[in-house]
C-alpha positions in Angstrom: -89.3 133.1 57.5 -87.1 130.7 59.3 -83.3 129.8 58.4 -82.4 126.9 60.6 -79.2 126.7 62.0 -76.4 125.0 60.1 -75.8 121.2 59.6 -73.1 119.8 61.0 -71.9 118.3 58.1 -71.4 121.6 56.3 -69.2 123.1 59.4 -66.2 124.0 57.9 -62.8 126.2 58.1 -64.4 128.9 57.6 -67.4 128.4 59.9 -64.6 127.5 62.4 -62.6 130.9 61.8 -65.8 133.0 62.3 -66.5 132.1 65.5 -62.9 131.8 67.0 -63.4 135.2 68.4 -66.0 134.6 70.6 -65.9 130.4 71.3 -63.3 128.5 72.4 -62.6 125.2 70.0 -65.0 122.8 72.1 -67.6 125.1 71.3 -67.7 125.6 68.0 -70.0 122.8 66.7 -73.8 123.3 66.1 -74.8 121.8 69.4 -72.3 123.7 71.9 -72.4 127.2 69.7 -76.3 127.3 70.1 -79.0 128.3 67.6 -77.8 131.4 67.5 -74.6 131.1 65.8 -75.1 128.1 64.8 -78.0 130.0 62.7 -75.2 132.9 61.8 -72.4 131.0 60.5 -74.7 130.3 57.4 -72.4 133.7 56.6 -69.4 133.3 58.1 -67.6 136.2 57.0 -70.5 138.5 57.9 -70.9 136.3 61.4 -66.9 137.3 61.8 -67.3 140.6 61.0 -69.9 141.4 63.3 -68.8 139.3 66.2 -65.9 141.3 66.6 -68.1 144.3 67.4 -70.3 142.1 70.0 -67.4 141.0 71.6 -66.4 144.8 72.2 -70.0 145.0 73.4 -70.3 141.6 75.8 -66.4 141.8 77.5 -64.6 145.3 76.2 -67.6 148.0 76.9 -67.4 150.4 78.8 -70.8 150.1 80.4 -71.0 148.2 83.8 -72.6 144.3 82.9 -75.3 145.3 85.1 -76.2 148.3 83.0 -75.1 146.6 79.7 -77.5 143.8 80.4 -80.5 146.4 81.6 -80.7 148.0 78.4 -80.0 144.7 76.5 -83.3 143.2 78.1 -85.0 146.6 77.3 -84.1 145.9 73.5 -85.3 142.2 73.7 -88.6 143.3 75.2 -89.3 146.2 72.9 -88.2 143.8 69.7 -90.2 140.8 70.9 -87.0 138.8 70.6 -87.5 135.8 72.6 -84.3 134.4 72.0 -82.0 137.2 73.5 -84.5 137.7 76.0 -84.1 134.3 77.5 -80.7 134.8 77.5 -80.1 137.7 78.5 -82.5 137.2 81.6 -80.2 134.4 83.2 -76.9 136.8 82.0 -78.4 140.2 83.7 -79.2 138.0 86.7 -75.6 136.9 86.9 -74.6 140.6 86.3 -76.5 141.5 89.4 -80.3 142.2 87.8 -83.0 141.9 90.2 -86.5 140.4 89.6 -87.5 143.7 90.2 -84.9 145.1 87.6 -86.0 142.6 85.2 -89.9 143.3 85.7 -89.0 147.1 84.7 -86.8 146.2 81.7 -90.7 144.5 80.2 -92.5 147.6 81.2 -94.2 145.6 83.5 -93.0 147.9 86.6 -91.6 150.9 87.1 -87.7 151.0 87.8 -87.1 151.3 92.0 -83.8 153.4 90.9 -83.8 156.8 89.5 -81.4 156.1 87.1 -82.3 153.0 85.4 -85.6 154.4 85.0 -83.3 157.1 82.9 -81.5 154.1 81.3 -84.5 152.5 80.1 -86.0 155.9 78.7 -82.6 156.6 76.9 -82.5 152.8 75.2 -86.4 153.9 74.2 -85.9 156.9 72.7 -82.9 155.3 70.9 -85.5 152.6 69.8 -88.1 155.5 68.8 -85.7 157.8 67.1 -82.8 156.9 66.6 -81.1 159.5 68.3 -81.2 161.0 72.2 -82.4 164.1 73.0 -79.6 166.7 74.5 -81.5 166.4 77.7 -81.3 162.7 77.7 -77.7 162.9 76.8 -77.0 165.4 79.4 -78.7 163.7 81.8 -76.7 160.1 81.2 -73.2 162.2 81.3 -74.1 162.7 84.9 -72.8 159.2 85.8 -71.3 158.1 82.4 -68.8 159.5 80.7 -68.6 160.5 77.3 -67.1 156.5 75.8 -70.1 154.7 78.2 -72.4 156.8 76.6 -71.4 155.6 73.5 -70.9 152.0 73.8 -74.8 152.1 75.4 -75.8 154.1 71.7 -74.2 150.7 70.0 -74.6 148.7 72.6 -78.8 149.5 71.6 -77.9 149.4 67.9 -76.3 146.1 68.6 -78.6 144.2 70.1 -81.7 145.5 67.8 -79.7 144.2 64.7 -79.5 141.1 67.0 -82.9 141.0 67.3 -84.3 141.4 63.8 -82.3 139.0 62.6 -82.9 136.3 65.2 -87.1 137.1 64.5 -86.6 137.0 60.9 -84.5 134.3 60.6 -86.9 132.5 63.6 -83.7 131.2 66.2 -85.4 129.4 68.4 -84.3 128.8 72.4 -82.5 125.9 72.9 -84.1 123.9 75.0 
């Protein structure tokens, strides 16, 4: 199924108002907002709504970016979402991702630090079952606390709505 972006021509007040949490006004026209949103604001009062919640997740979580954009990758890979994968490559390099970092988000190597080899089990178990184990849990709350914990929980939630809906509704990259 594919649901291309939204025409310019039916951009409208409401469009506008849905993404005024997350864009600045230069950017909120089909070419500057991207395929994503531009794709989204087909609903703008459920693009609103749940803009809001990624904004909390992309600039008020409590996860470092570094780690935000680890387990984001991890979600992308797992989903074969090519769209936030793309994007989220160049953003987890910017938030100091390595190659090497990257590589290990796609399974394709094994994480060089203990921990993000924890991270990445704890976004795939998430993925598996919806839930951590105690141990996982545990384990996590020996360098995040009990509020980083939870924002990676949604954080993983987030981005694997993201990701569903970006397949289903076929965003493509921009290119």
């Amino acid at each position: 199924m594919t649901l291309p972006p939204l025409p310019q021509d039916q951009w409208d007040d409401a469009v506008d108002a849905a993404l005024s949490r997350m864009l600045p006004a230069e950017r909120r026209n089909p070419r500057a907002a991207g395929n994503a949103l531009a794709t989204m604001v087909r609903h703008p009062a459920l693009t609103k709504a749940f803009l809001s919640f990624n904004v909390h997740l992309l600039f008020g979580s409590t996860l470092t970016p570094r780690l935000r954009e680890l387990a984001i990758l991890r979600v992308a890979h797992q989903r074969g979402c090519e769209y936030e994968w793309h994007h989220h490559t160049r953003m987890g390099a910017e938030a100091g991702l390595t190659e090497s970092d990257i590589a290990a988000a796609r399974g394709s190597a094994a994480a060089t630090d203990e921990f993000d080899r924890l991270l990445l089990r704890a976004v795939d178990e998430l993925m598996e079952k919806s839930a951590l184990s105690e141990e996982t849990w545990a384990d996590l709350g020996e360098r995040l606390d009990e509020r980083q914990r939870m924002d990676l929980v949604f954080t993983v939630g987030g981005y694997t709505t993201l990701a569903m809906a970006f397949n289903t509704f076929g965003v493509q990259v921009e290119h």
